[in-house]
C-alpha positions in Angstrom: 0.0 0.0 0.0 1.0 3.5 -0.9 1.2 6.3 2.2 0.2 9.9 1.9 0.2 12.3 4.5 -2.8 14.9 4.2 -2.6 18.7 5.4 -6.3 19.6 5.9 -7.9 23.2 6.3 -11.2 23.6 7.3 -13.9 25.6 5.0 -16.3 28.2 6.1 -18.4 25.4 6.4 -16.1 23.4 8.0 -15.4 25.6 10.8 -18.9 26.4 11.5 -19.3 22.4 12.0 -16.2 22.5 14.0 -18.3 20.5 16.6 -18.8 17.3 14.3 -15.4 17.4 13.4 -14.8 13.8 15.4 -17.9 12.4 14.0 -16.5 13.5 10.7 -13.2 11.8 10.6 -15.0 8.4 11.6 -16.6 9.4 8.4 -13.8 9.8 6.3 -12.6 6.4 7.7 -15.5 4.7 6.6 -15.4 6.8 3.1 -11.4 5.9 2.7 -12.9 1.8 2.8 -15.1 2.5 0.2 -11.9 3.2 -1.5 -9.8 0.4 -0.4 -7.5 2.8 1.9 -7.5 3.5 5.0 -6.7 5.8 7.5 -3.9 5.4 8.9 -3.8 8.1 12.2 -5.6 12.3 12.1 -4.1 14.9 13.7 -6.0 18.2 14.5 -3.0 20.5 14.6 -2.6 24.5 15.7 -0.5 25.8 13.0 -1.5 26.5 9.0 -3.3 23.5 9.1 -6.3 22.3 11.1 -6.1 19.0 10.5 -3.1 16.3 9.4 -3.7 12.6 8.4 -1.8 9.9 7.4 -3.6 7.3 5.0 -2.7 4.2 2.6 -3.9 3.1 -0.9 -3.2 0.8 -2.7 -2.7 3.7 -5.7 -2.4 7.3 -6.8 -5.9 6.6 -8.5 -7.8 5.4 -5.5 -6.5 8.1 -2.8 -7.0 10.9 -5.6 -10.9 9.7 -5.9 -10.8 9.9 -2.3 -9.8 12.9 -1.9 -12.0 14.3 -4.6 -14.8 12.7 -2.6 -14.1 13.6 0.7 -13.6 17.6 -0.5 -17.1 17.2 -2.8 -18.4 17.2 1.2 -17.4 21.1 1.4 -16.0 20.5 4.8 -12.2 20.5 4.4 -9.5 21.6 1.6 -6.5 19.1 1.2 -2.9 19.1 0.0 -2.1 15.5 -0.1 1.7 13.9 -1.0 2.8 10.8 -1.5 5.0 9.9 1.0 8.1 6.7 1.0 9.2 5.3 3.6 12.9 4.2 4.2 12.7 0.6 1.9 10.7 2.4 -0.6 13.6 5.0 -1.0 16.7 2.8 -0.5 14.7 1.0 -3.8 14.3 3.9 -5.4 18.0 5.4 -5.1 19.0 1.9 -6.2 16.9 2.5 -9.6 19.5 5.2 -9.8 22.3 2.9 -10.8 
């Protein structure tokens, strides 16, 4: 499975809904299945972002289409990156030659 970390920013609508924002991520959870990911951990943060998560796919397809489905809910904004951990990279430098 493929990990991306997720920095999250609440909407106007978002905000105003700041109370359901627990019920919400058990949401998402259930919406990332739907998906075949999952969520991995969700941080609600003081900082630029509100929120940061950490979630796995098993492609750049499948989190993308969560994402897009998760946004289409007008709660939250995302910036979402692929992130590799340390075997993933060591193969990837090795691709180097």
């Amino acid at each position: 499975m493929a990990t991306y970390v997720s920095l999250l920013n609440w909407t106007d609508q978002g905000i105003k809904g700041y109370r359901e924002t627990t019920a919400r991520a058990e949401a998402g959870k259930a919406l990332a299945a739907k998906f075949g990911g999952r969520i991995v951990s969700i941080w609600w943060t003081i900082g630029p972002c509100d929120l940061v998560a950490v979630s796995e796919f098993s492609d750049d397809e499948s989190a993308t289409a969560f994402a897009l489905a998760l946004g289409a809910a007008g709660n939250i904004r995302t910036t979402t990156m692929r992130a590799f951990g340390a075997d993933e990279m060591s193969a990837i430098i090795a691709r180097t030659g």
